[in-house]
C-alpha positions as CSV (number, residue, x, y, z in Angstrom):
1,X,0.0,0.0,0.0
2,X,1.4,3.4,-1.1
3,X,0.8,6.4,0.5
4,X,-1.6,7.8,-2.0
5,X,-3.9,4.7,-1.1
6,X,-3.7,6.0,2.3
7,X,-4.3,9.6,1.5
8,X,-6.2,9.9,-1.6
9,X,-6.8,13.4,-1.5
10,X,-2.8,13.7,-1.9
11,X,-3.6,12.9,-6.1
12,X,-4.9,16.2,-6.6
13,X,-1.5,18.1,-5.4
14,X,0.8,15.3,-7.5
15,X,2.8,17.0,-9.8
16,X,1.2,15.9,-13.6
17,X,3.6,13.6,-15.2
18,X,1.7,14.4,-18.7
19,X,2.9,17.2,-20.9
20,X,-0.1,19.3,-21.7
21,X,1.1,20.3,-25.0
22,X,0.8,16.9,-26.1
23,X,-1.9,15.6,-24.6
24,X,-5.8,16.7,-25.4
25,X,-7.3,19.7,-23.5
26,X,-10.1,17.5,-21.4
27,X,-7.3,15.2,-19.9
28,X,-6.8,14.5,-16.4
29,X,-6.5,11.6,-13.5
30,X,-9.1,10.7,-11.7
31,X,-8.6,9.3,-7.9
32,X,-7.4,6.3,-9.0
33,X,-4.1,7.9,-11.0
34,X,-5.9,6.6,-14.1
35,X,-5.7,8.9,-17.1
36,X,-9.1,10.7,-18.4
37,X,-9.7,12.3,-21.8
38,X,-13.5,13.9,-22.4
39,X,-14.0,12.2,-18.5
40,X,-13.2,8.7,-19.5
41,X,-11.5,6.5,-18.4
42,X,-8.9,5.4,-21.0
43,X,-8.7,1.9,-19.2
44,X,-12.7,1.7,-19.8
45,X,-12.4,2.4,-23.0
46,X,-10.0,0.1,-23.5
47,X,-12.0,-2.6,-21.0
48,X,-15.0,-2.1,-23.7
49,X,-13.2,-1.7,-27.3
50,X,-9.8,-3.9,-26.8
51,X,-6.7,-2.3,-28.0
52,X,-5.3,-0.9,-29.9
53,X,-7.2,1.4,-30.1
54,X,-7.5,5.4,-31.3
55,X,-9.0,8.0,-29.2
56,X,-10.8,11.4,-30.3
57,X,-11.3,14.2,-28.1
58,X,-14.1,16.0,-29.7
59,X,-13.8,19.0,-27.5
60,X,-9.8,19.3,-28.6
61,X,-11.3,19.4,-31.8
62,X,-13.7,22.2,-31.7
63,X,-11.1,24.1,-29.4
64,X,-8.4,24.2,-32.4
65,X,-11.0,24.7,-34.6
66,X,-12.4,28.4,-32.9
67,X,-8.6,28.8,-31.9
68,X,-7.4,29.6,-35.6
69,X,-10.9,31.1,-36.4
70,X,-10.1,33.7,-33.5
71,X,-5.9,34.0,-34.3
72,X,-7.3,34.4,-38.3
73,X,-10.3,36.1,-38.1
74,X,-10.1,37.3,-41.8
75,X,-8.9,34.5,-43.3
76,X,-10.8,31.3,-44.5
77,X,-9.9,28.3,-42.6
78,X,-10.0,24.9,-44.5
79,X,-9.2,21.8,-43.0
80,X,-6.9,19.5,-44.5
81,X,-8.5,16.2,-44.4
82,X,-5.8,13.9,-45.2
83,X,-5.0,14.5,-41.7
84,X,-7.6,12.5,-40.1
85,X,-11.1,11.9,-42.8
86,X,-14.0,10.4,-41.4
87,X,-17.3,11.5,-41.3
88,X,-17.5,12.6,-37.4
89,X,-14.5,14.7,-38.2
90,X,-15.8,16.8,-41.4
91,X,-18.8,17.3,-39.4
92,X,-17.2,18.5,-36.5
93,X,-14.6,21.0,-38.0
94,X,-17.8,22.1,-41.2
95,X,-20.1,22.8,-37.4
96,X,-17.0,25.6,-36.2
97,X,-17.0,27.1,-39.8
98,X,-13.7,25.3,-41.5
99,X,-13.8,24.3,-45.0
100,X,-12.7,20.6,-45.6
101,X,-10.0,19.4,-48.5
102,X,-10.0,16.7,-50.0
103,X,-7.6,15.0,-51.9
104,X,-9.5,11.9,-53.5
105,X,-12.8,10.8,-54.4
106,X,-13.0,9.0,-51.3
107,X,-12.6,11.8,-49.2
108,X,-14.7,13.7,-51.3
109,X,-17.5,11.5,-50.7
110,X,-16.7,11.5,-47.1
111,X,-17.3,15.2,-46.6
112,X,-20.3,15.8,-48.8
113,X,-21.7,12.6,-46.8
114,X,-21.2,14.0,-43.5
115,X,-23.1,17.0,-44.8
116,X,-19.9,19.3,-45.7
117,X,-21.6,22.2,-47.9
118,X,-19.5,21.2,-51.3
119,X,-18.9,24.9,-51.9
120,X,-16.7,24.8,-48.9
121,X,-14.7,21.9,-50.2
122,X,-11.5,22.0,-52.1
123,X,-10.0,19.4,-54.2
124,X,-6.1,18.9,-54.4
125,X,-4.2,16.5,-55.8
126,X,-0.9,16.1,-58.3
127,X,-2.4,12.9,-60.1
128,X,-6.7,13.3,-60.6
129,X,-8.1,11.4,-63.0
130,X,-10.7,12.1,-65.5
131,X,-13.8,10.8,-63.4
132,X,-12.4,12.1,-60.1
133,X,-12.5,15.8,-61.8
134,X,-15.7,15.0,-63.0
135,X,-17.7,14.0,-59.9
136,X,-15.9,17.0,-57.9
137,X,-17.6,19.2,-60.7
138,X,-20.4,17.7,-60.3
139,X,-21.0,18.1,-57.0
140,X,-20.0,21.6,-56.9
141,X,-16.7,21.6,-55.1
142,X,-15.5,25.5,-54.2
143,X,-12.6,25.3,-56.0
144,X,-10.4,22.8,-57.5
145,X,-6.4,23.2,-57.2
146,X,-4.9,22.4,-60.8
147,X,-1.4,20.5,-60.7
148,X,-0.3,20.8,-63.7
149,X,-1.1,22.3,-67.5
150,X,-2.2,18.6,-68.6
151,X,-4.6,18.5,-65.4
152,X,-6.3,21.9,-66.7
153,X,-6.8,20.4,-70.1
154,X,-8.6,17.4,-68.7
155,X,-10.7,19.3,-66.4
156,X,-11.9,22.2,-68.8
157,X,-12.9,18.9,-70.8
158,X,-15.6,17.4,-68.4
159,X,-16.3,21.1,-67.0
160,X,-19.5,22.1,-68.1
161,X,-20.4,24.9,-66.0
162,X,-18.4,27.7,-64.3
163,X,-15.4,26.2,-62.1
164,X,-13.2,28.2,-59.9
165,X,-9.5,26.8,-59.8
166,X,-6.2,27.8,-58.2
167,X,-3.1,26.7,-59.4
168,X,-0.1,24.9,-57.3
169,X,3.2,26.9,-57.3
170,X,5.9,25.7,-56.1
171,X,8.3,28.8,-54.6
172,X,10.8,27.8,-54.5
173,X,11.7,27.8,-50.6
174,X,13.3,24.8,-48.7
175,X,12.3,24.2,-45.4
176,X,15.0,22.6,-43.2
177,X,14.5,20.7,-40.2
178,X,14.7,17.0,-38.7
179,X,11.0,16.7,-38.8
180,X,10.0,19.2,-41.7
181,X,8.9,17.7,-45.2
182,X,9.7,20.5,-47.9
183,X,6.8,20.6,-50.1
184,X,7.6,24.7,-51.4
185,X,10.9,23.8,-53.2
186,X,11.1,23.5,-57.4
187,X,12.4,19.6,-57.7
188,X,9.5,17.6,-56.4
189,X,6.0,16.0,-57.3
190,X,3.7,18.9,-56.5
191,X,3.0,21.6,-58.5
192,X,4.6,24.1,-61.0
193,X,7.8,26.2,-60.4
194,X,7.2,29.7,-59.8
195,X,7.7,32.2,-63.0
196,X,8.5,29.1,-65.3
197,X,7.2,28.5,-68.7
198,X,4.9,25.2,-67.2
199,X,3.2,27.8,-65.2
200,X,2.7,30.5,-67.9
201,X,1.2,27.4,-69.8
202,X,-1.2,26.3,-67.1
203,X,-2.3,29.3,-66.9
204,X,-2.6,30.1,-70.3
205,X,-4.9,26.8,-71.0
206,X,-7.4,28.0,-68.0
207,X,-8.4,31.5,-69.4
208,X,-9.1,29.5,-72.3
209,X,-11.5,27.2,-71.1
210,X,-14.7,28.5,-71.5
211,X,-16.2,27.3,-67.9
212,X,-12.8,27.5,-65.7
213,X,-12.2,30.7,-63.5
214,X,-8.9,31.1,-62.2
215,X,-8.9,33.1,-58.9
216,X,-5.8,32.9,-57.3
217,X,-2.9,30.7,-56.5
218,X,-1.7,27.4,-54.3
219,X,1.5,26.8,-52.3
220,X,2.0,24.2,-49.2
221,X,6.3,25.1,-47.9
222,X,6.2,21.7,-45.9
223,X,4.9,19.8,-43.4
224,X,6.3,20.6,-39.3
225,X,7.0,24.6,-40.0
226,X,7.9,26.2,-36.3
227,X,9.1,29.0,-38.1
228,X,6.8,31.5,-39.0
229,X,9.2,33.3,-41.1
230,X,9.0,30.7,-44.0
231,X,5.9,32.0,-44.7
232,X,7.4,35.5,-45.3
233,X,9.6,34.2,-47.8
234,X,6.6,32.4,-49.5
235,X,3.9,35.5,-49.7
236,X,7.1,37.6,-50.9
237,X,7.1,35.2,-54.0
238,X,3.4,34.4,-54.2
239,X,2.5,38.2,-54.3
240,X,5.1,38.7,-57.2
241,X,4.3,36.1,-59.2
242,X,0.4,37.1,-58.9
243,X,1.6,40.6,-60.4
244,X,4.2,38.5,-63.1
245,X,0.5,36.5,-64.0
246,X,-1.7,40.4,-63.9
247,X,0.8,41.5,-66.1
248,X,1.4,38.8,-68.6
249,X,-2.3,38.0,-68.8
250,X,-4.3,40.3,-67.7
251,X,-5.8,38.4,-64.9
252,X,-6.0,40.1,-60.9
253,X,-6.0,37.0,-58.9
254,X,-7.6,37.6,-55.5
255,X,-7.0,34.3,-53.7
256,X,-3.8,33.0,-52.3
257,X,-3.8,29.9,-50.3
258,X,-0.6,29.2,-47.9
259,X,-0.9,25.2,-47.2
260,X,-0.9,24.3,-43.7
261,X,2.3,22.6,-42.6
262,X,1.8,23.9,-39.7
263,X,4.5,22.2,-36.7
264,X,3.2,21.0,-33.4
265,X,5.1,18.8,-30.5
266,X,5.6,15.2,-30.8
267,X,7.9,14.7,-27.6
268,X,8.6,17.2,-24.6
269,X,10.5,20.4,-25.4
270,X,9.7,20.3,-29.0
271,X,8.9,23.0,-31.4
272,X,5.8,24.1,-32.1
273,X,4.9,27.2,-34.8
274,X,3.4,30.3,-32.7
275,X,0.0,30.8,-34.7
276,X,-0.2,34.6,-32.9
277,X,3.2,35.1,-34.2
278,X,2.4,33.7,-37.8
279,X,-0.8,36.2,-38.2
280,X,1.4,38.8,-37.5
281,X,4.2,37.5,-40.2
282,X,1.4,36.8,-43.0
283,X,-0.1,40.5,-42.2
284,X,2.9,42.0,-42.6
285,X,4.6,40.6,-45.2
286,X,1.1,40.7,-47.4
287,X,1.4,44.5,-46.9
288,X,5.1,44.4,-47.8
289,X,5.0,42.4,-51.3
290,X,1.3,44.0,-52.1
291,X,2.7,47.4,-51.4
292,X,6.0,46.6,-53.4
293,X,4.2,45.3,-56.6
294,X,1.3,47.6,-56.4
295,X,-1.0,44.4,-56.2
296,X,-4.6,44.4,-54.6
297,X,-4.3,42.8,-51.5
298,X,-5.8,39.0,-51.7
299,X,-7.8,36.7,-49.5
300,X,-5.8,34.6,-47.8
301,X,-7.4,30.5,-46.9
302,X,-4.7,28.3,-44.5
303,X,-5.5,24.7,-44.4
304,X,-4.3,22.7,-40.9
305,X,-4.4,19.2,-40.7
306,X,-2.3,17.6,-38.7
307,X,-2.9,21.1,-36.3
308,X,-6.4,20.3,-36.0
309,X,-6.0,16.4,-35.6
310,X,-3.2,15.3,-34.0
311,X,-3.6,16.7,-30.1
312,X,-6.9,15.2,-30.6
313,X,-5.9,11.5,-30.5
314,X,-4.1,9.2,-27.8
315,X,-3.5,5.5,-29.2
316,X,-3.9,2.8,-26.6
317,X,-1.6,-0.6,-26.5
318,X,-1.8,-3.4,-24.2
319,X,1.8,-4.6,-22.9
320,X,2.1,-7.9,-24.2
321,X,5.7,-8.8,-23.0
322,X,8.6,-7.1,-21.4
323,X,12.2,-8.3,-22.5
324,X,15.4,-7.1,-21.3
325,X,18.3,-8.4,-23.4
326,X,21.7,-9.1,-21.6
327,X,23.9,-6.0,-22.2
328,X,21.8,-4.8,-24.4
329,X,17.8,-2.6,-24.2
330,X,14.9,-3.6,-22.3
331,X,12.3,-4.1,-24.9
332,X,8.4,-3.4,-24.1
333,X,6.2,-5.1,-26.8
334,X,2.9,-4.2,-27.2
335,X,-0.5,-5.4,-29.6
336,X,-0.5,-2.7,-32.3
337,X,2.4,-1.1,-33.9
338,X,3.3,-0.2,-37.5
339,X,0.2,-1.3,-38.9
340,X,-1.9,1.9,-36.8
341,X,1.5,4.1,-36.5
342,X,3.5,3.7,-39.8
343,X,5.1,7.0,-39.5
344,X,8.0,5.9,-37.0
345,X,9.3,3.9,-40.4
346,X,8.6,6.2,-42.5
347,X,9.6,9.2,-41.0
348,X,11.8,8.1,-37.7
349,X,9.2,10.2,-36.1
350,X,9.2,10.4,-32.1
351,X,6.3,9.5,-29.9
352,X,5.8,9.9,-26.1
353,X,4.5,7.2,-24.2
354,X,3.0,6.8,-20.6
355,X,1.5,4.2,-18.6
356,X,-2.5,5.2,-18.3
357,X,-3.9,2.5,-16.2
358,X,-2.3,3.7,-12.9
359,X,-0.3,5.7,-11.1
360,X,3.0,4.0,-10.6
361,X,5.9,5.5,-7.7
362,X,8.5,3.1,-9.2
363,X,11.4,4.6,-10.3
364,X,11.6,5.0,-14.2
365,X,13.7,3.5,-16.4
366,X,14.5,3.9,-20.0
367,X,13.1,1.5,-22.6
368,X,11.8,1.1,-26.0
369,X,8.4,0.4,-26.9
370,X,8.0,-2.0,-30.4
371,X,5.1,-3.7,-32.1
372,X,4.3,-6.7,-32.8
373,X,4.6,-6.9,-36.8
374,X,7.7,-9.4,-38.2
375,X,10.1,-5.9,-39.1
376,X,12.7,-4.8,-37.0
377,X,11.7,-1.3,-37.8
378,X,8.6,-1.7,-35.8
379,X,9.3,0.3,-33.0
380,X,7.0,3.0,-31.3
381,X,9.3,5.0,-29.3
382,X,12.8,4.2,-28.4
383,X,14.4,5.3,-25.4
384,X,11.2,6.3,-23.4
385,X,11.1,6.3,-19.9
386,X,8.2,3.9,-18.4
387,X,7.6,2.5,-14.9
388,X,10.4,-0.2,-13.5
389,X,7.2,-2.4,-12.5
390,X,5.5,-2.1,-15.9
391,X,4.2,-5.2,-16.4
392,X,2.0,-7.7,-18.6
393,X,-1.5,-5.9,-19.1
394,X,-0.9,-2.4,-18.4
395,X,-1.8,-0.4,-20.6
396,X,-0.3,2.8,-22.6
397,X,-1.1,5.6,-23.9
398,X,0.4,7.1,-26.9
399,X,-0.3,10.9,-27.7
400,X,-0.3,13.2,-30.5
401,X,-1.7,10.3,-32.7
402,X,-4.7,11.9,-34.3
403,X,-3.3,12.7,-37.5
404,X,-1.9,10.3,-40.3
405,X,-2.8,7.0,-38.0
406,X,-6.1,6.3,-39.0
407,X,-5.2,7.5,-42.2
408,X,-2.6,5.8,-43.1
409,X,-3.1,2.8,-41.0
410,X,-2.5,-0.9,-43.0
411,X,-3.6,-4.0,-42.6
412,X,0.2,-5.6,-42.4
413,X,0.5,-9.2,-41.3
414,X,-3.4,-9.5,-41.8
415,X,-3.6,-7.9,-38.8
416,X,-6.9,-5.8,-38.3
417,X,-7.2,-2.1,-38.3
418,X,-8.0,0.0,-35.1
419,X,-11.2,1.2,-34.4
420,X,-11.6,5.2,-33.6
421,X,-13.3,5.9,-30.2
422,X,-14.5,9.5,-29.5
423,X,-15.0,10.9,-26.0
424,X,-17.2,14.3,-24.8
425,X,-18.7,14.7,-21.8
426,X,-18.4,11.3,-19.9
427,X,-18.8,9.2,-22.9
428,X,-16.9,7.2,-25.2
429,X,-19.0,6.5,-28.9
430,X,-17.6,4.2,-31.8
431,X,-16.6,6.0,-35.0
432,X,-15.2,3.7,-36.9
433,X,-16.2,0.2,-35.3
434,X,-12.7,-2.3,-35.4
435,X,-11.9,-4.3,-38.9
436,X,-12.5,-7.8,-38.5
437,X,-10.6,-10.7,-40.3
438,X,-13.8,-11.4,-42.1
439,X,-13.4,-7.8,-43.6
440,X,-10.3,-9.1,-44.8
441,X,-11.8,-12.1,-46.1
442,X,-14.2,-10.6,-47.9
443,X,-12.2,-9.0,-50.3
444,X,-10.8,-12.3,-51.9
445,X,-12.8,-13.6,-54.3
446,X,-11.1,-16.6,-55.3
447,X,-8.0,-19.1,-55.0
């Protein structure tokens, strides 16, 4: 017996062990040390839906959501729903006023089904077919962004009333960082280089088409930006190039779109991008460049994803084994792994872990947490600190995990894929209900 079973009322003075820049905005322990998010218990939840399993604090949702419609009150917010695209999640952001993108039919069909207004949806993409350009037109998408001067040919083909479109530039600006994706420099997939003849073509072929309406233009730097001055650099070369297309064809765009990209914490002590600081930075430097190229000064739309999502979600693992190797780590396996986190391999992201089920006085100690998929990559966090007397059955949490999991989530091994759990207000509701090996099974249709 510890002394917190003899005291309980000493819980509410322990010092929290949970970062609260990674964790969701409703999370807290309740008298038995357990972790909460949207008052739940994360062990119930687990108790009820097995694990793994991905949680979804609604109200962290809505809370981001009316934070970057306060910080950017006159710009147009559009969430980026590769993030995290499910049907609660287009609902919730669509009820607080953000736009959705999509970036596939799919997704697509998941907004206007969860009763996105399709004049609030924007379609990106660097590789839409023929039929996926066709049924965003049909349903009346807001705006389509083009990729390329092939991609305006084939939409002005199956366009058969007025479209607006924006156009992808690439600025060339490289973003540097351990964790940053550049997206904004010249020698990639997306988009066409900034004052390049590609462009001048693109461009060219849409005043052309009879029912396309260019309106402005597209750029996305990179994904994990902390510094807001990146985006100076980019609205210096947007606004020009706006003037280069005024004066080469006669066209005042009055839309410029930013990307998201936006960098949040993963770990303690991380970086995170200062929205308040970035208003401040896009204000400025639009009054700079417009002022400088005597341009009219454009709406601006920003599109978070992963700022929306990712604070939102906390995956939970049951420990299935604990294995120390002579002179070497102490290895903590647990039931999910790369198949509902991928982006460890992919990216050599970092993850912090904790132990949700109870409070524990044991000393720590530092191990690494892996999966159970046959790859030696499949690791969840190395070097964390858990609990000496973790053992078999307890269960942890893993934060920061409501973007790109669900999303990108696999069923590797034939192993089944997560269900997503949301919480508000004392209770936990299924989103997405778990795959089962039947779903699996279902999709063969023959030996």
């Amino acid at each position: 017996m510890t002394l917190l079973d003899i005291f309980p009322s000493l819980r509410s003075a322990m010092t929290p062990r949970l970062d609260p820049a990674l964790w969701p905005i409703s999370t807290r322990h309740d008298q038995s040390g357990r972790i909460c998010i949207g008052d739940v218990s994360l062990e119930e939840i687990a108790d009820q839906y097995g694990t793994p399993t991905y949680v979804v604090d609604e109200a962290d949702v809505r809370h981001r959501c009316r934070m970057y419609r306060e910080i950017f009150p006159d710009a147009e917010i559009v969430y980026a729903g590769k993030a995290l695209m499910i049907r609660a999640m287009a609902k919730w952001v669509s009820d607080e006023g953000l736009g959705v993108d999509v970036c596939s039919a799919g997704e697509l069909t998941i907004a206007l089904t969860a009763g996105v207004d399709p004049a609030r949806i924007i379609l990106h993409g660097n590789a839409k077919s023929v039929a996926e350009l066709r049924v965003a037109v049909n349903a009346g998408v807001g705006r389509i962004v083009l990729d390329s001067h092939s991609e305006a040919l084939r939409l002005a083909s199956v366009c058969t009333r007025p479209q607006k479109v924006l156009i992808r530039v690439t600025p060339g600006i490289d973003i540097h960082g351990h964790k940053a994706v550049a997206t904004g420099i010249v020698d990639q997939k997306f988009g066409l280089p900034a004052f390049s003849e590609e462009l001048d073509r693109a461009v060219a072929a849409v005043s052309a088409a009879p029912h396309l309406q260019l309106i402005g233009l597209h750029c996305h730097l990179g994904s994990q930006i902390t510094d807001p001055e990146h985006f100076r650099s980019g609205i210096n070369t947007m606004i020009a190039q706006m003037d280069d297309i005024r004066r080469s064809h006669g066209i005042i765009l009055t839309e410029l779109d930013l990307g998201g990209g936006h960098g949040i914490p993963y770990v303690p002590g991380d970086a995170q991008l200062d929205l308040t600081r970035l208003a401040i930075v896009i204000d400025e430097s639009l009054d700079d460049a417009c002022t400088r190229n005597r341009f009219p000064r454009p709406e601006i739309v920003l599109e978070p994803g992963r700022a929306i999502a990712a604070r939102a979600g906390v995956t939970l693992y049951r420990v299935a084994n604990i294995k120390t190797i002579s002179g070497g780590r102490t290895f903590v396996s647990v039931d999910g792994g790369m198949s509902d986190n991928p982006r460890v391999s992919l990216y050599n992201s970092r993850y912090d872990v904790e132990l949700v089920n109870r409070h524990s006085n044991a000393p720590l100690e530092e191990v690494t947490v892996v999966g159970r998929h046959c790859e030696s990559g499949d690791e969840i966090s190395v070097g964390i600190q858990l609990p000496a007397d973790l053992h078999e059955g307890d269960l942890l949490g893993v934060p920061c995990t409501g973007a790109y999991h669900h999303s990108m989530a696999s069923t590797y091994n034939s192993v089944c894929r997560p269900p997503v759990i949301a919480v508000l207000g004392g209770v936990a509701r299924p989103l997405i209900r778990r795959e089962s090996i039947n779903d699996l099974l279902a999709r063969e249709v023959g030996i």
